[in-house]
MDAnalysis code that builds the backbone (N, CA, C; Angstrom):
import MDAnalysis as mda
import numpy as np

u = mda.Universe.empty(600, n_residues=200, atom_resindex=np.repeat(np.arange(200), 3), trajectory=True)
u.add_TopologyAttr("name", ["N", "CA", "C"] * 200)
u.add_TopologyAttr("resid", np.arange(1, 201))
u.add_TopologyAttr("resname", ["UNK", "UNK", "UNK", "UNK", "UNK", "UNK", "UNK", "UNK", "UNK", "UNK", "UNK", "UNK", "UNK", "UNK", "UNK", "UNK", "UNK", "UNK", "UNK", "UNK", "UNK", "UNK", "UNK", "UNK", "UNK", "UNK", "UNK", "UNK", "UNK", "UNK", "UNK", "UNK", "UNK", "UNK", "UNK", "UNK", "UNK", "UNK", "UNK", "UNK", "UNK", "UNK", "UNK", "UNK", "UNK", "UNK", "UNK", "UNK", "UNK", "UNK", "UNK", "UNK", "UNK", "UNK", "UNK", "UNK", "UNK", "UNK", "UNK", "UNK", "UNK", "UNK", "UNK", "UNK", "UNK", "UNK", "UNK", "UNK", "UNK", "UNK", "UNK", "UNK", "UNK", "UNK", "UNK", "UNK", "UNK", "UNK", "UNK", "UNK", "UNK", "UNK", "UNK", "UNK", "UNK", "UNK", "UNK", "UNK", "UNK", "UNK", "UNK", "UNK", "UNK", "UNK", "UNK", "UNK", "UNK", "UNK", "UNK", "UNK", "UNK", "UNK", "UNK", "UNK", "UNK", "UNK", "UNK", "UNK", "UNK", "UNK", "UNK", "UNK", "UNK", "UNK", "UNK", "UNK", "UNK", "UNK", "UNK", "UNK", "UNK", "UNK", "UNK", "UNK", "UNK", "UNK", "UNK", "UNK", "UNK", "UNK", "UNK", "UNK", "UNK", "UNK", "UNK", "UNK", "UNK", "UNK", "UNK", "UNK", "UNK", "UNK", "UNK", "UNK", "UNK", "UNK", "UNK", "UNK", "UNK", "UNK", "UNK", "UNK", "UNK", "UNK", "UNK", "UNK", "UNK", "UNK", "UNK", "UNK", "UNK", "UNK", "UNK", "UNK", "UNK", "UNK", "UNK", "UNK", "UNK", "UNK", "UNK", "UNK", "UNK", "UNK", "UNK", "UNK", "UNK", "UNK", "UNK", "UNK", "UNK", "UNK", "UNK", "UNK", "UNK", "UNK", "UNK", "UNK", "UNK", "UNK", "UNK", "UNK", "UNK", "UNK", "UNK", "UNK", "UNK", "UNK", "UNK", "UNK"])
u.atoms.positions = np.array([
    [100.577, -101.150, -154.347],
    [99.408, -101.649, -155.097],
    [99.440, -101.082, -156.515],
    [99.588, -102.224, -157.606],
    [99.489, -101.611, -158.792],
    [97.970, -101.760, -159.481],
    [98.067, -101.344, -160.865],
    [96.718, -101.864, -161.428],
    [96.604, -103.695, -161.488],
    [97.625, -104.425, -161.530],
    [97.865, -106.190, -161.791],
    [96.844, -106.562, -160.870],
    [97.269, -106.375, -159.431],
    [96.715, -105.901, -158.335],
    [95.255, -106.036, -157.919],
    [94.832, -104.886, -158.461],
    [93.501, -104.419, -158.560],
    [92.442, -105.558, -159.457],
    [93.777, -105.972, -160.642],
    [92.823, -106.443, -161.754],
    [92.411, -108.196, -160.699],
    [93.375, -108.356, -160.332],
    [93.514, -109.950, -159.893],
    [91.813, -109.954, -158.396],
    [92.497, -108.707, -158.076],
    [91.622, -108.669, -156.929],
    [89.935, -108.229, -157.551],
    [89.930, -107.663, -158.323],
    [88.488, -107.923, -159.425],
    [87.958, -109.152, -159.794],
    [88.722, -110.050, -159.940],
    [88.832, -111.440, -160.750],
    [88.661, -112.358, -159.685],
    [88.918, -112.110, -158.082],
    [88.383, -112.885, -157.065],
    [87.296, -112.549, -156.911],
    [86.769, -111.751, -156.384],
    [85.582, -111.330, -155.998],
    [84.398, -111.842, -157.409],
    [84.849, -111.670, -158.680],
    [84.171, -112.314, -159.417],
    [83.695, -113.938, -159.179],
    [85.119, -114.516, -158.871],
    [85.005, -116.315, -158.744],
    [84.264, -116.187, -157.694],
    [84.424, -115.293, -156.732],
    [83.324, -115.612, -155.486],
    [82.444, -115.864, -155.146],
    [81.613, -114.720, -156.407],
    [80.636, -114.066, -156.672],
    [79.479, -115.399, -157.400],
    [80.340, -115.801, -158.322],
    [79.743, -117.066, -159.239],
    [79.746, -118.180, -158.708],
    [80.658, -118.673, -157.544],
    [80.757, -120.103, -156.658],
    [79.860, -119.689, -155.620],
    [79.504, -118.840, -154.635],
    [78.492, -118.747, -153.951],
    [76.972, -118.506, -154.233],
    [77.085, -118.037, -155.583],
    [75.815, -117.609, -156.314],
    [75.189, -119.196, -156.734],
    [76.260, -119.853, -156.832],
    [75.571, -121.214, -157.845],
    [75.403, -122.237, -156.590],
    [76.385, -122.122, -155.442],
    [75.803, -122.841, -153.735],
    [74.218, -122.591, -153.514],
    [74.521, -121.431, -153.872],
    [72.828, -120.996, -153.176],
    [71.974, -121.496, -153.907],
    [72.080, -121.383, -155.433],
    [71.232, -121.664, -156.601],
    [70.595, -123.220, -156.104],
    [71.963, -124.037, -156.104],
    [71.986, -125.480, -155.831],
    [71.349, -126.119, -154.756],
    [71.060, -125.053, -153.725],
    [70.976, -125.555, -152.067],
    [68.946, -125.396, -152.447],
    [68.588, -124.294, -153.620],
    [67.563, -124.263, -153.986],
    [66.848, -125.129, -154.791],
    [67.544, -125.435, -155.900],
    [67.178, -125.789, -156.654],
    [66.909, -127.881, -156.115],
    [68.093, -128.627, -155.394],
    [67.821, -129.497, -154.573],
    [66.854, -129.502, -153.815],
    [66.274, -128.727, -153.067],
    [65.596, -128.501, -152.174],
    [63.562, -129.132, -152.726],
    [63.824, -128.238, -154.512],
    [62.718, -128.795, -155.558],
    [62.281, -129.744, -155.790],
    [63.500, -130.668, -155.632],
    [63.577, -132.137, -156.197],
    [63.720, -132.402, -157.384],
    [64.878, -131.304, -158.163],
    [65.564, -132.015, -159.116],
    [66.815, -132.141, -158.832],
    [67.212, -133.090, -158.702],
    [68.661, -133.795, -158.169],
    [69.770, -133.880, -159.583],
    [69.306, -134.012, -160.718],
    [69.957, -134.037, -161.857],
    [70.504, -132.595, -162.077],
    [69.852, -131.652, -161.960],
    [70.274, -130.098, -162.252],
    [71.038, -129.512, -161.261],
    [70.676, -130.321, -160.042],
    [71.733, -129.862, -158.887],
    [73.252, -130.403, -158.569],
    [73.031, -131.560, -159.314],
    [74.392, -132.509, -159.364],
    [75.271, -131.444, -160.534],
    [74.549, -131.433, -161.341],
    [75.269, -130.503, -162.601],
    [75.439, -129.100, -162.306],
    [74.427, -128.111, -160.792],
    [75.007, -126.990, -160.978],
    [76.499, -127.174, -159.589],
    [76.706, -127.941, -158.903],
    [77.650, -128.527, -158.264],
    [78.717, -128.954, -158.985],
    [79.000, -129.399, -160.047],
    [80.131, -129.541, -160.409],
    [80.361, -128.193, -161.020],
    [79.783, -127.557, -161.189],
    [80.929, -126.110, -161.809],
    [80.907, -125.203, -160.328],
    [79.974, -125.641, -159.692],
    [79.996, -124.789, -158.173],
    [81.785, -124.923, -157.689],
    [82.017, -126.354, -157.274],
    [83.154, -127.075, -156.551],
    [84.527, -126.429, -157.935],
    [84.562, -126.458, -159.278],
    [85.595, -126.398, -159.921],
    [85.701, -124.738, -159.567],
    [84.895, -123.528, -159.311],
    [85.052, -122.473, -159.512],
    [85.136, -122.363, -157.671],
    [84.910, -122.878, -156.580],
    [85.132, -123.274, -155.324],
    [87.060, -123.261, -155.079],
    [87.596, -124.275, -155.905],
    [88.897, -124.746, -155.632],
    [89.604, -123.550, -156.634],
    [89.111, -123.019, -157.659],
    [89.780, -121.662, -157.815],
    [90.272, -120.757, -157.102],
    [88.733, -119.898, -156.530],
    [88.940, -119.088, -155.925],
    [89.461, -119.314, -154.454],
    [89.043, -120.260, -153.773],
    [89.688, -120.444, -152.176],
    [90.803, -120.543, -152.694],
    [91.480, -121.329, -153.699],
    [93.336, -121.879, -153.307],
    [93.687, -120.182, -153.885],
    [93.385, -119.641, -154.526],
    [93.965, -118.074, -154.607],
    [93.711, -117.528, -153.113],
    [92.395, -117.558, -152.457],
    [92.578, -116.653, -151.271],
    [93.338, -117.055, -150.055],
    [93.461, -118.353, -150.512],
    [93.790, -118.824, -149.074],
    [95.628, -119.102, -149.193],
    [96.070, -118.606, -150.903],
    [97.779, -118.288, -150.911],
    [98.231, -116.820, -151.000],
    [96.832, -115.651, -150.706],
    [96.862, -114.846, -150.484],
    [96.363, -114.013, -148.773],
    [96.730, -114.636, -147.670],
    [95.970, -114.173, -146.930],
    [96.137, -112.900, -146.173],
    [97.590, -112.975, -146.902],
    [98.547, -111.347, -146.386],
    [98.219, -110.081, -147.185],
    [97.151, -110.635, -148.299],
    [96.870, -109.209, -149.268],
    [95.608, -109.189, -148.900],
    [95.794, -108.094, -148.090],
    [94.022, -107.359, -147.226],
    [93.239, -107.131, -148.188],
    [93.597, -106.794, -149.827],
    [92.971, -106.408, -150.960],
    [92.360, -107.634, -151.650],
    [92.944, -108.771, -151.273],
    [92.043, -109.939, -152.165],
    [91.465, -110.398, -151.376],
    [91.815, -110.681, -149.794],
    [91.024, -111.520, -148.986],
    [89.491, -109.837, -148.538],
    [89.819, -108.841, -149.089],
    [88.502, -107.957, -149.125],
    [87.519, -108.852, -150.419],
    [88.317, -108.620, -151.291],
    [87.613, -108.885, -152.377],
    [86.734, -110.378, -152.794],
    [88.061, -111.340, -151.854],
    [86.502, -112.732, -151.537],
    [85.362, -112.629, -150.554],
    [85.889, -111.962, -149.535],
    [84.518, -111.847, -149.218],
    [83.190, -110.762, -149.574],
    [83.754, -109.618, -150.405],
    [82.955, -109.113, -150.963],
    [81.800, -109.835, -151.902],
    [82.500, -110.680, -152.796],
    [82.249, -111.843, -153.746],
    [81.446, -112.625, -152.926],
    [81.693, -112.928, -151.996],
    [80.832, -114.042, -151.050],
    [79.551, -113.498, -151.034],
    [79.240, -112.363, -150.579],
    [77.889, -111.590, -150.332],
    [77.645, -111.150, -151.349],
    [78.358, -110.607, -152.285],
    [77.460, -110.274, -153.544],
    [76.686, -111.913, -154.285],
    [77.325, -112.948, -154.123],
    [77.326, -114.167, -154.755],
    [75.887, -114.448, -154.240],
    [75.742, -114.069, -152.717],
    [74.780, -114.868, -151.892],
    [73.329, -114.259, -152.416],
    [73.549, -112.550, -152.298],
    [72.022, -111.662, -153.071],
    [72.123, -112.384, -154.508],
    [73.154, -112.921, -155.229],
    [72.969, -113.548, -156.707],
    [72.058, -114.299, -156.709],
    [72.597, -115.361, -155.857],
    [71.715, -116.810, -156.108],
    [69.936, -116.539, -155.492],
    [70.119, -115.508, -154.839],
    [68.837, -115.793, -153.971],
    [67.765, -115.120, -155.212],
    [68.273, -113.965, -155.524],
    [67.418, -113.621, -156.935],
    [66.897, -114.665, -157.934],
    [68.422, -115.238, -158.533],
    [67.879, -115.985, -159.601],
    [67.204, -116.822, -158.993],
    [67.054, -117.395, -157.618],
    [66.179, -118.834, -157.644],
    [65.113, -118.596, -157.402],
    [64.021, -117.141, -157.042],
    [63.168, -116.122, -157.082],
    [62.360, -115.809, -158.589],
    [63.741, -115.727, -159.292],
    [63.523, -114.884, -160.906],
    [62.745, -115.925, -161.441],
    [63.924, -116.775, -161.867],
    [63.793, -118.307, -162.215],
    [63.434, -119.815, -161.705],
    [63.099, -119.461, -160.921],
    [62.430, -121.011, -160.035],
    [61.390, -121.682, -160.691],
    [61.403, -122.796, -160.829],
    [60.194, -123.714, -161.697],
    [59.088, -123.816, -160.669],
    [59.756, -124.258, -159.777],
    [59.241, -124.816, -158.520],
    [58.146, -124.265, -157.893],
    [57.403, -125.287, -156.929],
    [55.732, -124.486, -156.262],
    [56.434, -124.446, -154.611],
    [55.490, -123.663, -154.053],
    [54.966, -123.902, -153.162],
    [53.847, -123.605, -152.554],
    [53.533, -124.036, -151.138],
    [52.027, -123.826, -150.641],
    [52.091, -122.620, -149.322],
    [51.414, -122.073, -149.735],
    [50.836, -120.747, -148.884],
    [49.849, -121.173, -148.246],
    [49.986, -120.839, -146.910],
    [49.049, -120.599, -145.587],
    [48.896, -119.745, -145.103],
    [47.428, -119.057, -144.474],
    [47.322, -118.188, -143.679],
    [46.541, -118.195, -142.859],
    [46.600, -118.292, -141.895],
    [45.391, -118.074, -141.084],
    [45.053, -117.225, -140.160],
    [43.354, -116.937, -140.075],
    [42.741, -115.724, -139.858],
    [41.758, -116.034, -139.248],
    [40.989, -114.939, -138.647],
    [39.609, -114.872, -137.544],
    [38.160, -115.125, -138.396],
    [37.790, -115.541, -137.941],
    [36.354, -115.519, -138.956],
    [36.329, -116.841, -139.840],
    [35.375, -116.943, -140.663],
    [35.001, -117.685, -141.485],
    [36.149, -118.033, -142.748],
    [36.553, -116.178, -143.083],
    [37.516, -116.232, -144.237],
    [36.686, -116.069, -145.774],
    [35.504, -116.167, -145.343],
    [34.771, -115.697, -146.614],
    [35.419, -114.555, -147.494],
    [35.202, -113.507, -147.110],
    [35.377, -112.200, -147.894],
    [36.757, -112.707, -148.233],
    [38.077, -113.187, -147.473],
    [39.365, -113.358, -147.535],
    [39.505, -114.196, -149.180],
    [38.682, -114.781, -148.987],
    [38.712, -115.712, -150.592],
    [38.261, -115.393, -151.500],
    [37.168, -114.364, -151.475],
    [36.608, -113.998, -152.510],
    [37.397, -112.846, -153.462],
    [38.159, -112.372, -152.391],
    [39.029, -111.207, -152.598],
    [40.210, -112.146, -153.552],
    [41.181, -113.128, -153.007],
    [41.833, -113.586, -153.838],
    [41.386, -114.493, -154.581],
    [39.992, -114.854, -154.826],
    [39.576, -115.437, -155.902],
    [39.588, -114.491, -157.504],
    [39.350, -113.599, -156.937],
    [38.658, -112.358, -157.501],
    [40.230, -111.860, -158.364],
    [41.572, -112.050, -157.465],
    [42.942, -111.415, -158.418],
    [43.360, -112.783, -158.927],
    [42.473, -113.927, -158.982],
    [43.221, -114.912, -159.618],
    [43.933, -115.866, -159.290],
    [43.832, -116.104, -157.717],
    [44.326, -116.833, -157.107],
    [43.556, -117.891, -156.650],
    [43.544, -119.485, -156.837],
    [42.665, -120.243, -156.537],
    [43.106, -120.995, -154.996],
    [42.621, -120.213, -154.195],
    [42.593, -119.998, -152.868],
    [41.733, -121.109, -152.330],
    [41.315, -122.282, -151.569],
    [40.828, -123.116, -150.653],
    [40.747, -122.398, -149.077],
    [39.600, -122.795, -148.362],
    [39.216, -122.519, -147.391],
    [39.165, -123.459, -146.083],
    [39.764, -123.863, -145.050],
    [39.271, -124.640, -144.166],
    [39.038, -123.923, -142.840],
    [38.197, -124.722, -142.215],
    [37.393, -124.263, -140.816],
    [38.589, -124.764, -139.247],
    [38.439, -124.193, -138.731],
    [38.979, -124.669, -137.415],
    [38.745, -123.799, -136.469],
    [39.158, -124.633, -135.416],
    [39.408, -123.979, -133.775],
    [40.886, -123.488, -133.429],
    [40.608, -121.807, -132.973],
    [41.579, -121.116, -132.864],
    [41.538, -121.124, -131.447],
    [42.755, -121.093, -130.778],
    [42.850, -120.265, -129.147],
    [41.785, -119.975, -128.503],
    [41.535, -118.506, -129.603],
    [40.205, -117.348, -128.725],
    [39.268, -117.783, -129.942],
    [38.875, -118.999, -130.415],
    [37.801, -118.658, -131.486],
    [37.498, -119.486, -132.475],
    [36.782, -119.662, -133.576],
    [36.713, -119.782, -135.033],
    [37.617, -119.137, -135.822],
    [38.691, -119.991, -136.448],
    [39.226, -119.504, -137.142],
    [39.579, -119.967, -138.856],
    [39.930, -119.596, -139.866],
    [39.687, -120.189, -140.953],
    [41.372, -120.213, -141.582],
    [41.760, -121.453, -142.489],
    [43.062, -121.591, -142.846],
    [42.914, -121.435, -143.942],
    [43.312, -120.403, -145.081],
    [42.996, -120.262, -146.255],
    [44.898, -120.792, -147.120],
    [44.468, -121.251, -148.629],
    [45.637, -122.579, -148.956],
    [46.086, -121.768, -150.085],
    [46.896, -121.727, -150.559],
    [46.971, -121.746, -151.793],
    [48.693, -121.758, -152.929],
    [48.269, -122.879, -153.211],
    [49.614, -123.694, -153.967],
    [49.665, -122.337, -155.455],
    [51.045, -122.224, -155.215],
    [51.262, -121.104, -156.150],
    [53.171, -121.443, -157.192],
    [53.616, -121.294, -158.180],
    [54.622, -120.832, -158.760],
    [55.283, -120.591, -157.948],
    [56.942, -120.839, -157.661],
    [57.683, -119.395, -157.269],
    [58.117, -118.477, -158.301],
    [57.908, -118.418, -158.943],
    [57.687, -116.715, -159.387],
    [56.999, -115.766, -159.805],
    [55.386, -116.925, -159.173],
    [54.483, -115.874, -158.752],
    [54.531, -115.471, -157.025],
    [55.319, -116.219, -156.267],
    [55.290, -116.353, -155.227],
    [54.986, -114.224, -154.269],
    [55.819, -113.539, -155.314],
    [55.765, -112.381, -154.415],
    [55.002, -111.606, -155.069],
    [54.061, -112.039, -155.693],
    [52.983, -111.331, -156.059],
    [51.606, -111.523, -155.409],
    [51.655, -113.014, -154.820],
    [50.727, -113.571, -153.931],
    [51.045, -113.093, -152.638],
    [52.326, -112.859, -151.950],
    [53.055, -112.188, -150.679],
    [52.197, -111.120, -150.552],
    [52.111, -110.099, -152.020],
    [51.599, -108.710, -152.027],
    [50.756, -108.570, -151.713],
    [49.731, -109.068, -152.295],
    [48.313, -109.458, -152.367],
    [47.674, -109.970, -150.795],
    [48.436, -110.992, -150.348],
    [48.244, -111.660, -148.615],
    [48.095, -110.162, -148.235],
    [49.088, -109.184, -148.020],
    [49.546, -108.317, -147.460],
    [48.376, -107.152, -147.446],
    [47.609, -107.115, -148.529],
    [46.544, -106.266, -148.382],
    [45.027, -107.161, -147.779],
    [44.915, -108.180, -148.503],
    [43.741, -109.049, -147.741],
    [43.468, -109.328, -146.189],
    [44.879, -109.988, -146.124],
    [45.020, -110.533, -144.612],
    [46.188, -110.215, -144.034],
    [46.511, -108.793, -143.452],
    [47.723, -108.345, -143.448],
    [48.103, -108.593, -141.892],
    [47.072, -109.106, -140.808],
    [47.259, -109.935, -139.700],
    [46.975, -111.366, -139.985],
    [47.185, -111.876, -140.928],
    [47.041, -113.496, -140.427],
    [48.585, -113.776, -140.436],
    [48.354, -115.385, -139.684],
    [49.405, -115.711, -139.383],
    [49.916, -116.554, -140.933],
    [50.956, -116.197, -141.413],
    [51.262, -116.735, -142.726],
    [52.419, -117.940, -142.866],
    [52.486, -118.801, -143.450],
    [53.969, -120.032, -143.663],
    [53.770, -120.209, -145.083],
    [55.192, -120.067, -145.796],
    [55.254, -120.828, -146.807],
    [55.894, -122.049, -147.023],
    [55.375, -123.383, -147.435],
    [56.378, -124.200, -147.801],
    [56.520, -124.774, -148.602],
    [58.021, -124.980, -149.189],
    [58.413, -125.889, -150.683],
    [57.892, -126.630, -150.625],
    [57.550, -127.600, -151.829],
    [56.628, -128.144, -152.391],
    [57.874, -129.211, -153.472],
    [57.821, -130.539, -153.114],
    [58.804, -131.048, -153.926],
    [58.199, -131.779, -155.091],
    [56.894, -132.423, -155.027],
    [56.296, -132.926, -155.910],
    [54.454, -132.242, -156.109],
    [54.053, -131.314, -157.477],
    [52.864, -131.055, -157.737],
    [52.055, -131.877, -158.831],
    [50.924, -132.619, -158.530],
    [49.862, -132.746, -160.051],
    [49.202, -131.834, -160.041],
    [48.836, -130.828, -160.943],
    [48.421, -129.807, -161.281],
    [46.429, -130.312, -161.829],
    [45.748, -129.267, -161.660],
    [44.387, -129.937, -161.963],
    [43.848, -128.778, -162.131],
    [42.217, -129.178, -163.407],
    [42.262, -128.037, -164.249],
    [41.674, -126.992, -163.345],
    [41.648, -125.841, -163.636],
    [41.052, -124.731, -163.288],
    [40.145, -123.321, -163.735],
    [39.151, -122.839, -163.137],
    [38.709, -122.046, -163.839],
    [39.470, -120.957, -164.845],
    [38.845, -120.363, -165.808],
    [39.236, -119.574, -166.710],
    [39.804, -118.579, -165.615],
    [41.190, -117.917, -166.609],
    [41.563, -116.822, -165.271],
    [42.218, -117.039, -163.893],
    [42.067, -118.288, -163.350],
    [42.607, -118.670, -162.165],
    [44.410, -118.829, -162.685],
    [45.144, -118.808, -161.689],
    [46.691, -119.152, -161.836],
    [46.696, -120.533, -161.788],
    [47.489, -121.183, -163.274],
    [47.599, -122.566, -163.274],
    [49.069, -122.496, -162.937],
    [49.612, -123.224, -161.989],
    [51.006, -123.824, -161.849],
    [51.375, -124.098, -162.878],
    [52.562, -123.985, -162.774],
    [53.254, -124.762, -164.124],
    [53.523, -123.554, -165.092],
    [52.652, -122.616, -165.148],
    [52.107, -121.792, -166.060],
    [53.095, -120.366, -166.047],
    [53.423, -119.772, -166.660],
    [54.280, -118.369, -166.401],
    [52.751, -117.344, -166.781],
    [53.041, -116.105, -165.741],
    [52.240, -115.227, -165.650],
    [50.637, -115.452, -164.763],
    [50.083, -114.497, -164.999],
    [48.217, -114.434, -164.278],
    [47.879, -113.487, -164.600],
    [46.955, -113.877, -165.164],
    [45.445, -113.103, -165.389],
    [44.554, -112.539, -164.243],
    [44.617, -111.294, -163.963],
    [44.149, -110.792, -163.154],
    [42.813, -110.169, -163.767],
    [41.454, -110.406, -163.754],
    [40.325, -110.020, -164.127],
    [40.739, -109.058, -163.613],
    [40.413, -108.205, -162.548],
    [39.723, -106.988, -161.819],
    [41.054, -106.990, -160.453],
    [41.426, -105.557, -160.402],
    [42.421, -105.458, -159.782],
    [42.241, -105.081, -158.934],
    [40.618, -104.330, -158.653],
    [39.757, -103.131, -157.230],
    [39.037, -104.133, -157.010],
    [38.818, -105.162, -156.930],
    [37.598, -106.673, -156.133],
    [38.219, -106.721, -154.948],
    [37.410, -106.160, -153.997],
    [37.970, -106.701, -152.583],
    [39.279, -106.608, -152.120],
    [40.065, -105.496, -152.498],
    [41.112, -105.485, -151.737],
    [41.252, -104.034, -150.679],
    [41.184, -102.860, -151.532],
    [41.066, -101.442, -150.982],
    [40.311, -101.415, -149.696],
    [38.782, -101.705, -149.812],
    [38.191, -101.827, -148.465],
    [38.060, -102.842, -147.600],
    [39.336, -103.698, -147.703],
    [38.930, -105.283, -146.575],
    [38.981, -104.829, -145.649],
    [38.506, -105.118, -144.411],
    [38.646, -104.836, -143.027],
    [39.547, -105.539, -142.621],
    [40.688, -105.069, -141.951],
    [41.644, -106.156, -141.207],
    [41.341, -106.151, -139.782],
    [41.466, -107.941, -139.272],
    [40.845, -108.547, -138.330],
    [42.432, -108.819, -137.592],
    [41.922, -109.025, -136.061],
    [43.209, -109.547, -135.171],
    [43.203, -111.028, -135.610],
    [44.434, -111.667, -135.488],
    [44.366, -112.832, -136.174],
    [44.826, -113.910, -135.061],
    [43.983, -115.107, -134.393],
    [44.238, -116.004, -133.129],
    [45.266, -116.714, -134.060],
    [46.363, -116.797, -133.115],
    [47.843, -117.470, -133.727],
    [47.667, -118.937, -132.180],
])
């Protein structure tokens, strides 16, 4: 093993790194419903694809490059999943549901800025309430956080969201579309919520 070697086997794991990073990107970014940005991150996906496989796969006797694609593979995979996290345009809708009415539950994320909806239903063992709320993904894990102290037993789903009309909202509330939130008051109802068992 020389340094040539080393360098080549750097230089896979790189192509790896960038063709699985931009799969994932793509498998996301499709998923949005823009088909134009996904067609376009697919063609450099597939040209940097037929790179790196026809190197690993005329290397399968060097334990050092076929390490180094699949290193590339998994580093590629935490790539894409970030950026489509970091950078995502895209919405989706948050659910949770919980025991009770859900009052306090809304007022609390009304209160950090989240324009939260309320519905009523029949649970298993009970009254139970489905609280909504269409959010950014990249506000998405800031709303995760937030669930997590409000309603840290409800039962939670998120799902993509391929088409939003956005509609106006109070001052302070999170508008889609929008980068960032305004959080009035950061101690409203979160420190002392009572957490409830939640009928799933």
């Amino acid at each position: 093993m020389d340094i040539q070697d080393i360098i080549a086997a750097i230089g896979l794991a790189a192509l790896a790194t960038c063709n699985v990073g931009l799969w994932t990107l793509r498998v996301a970014v499709a998923a949005a419903g823009r088909p134009l940005v996904a067609a376009a991150i697919a063609g450099l996906e597939s040209l940097l694809f037929a790179l790196a496989f026809g190197t690993v796969i005329s290397s399968l006797d060097d334990p050092l490059r076929v390490g180094a694609y699949a290193l590339g593979v998994a580093l590629g995979t935490l790539a894409g999943v970030f950026a489509d996290e970091r950078f995502s345009t895209g919405q989706s809708l948050v659910r949770v549901v919980i025991d009770g009415d859900g009052g306090q539950e809304v007022a609390a994320l009304r209160a950090h800025g989240w324009p939260a909806t309320c519905s009523r239903a029949d649970g298993v063992r009970g009254p139970v309430a489905v609280l909504a709320v269409t959010v950014d993904d990249a506000a998405l894990r800031r709303l995760r956080s937030d669930l997590d102290r409000v309603a840290a037993d409800g039962f939670l789903t998120v799902e993509r969201l391929r088409s939003v009309r956005p509609a106006a909202l109070p001052p302070g509330m999170h508008q889609i579309g929008r980068r960032g939130l305004h959080r009035p008051n950061r101690q409203i109802g979160i420190a002392g919520m009572p957490h409830r068992r939640t009928t799933r």
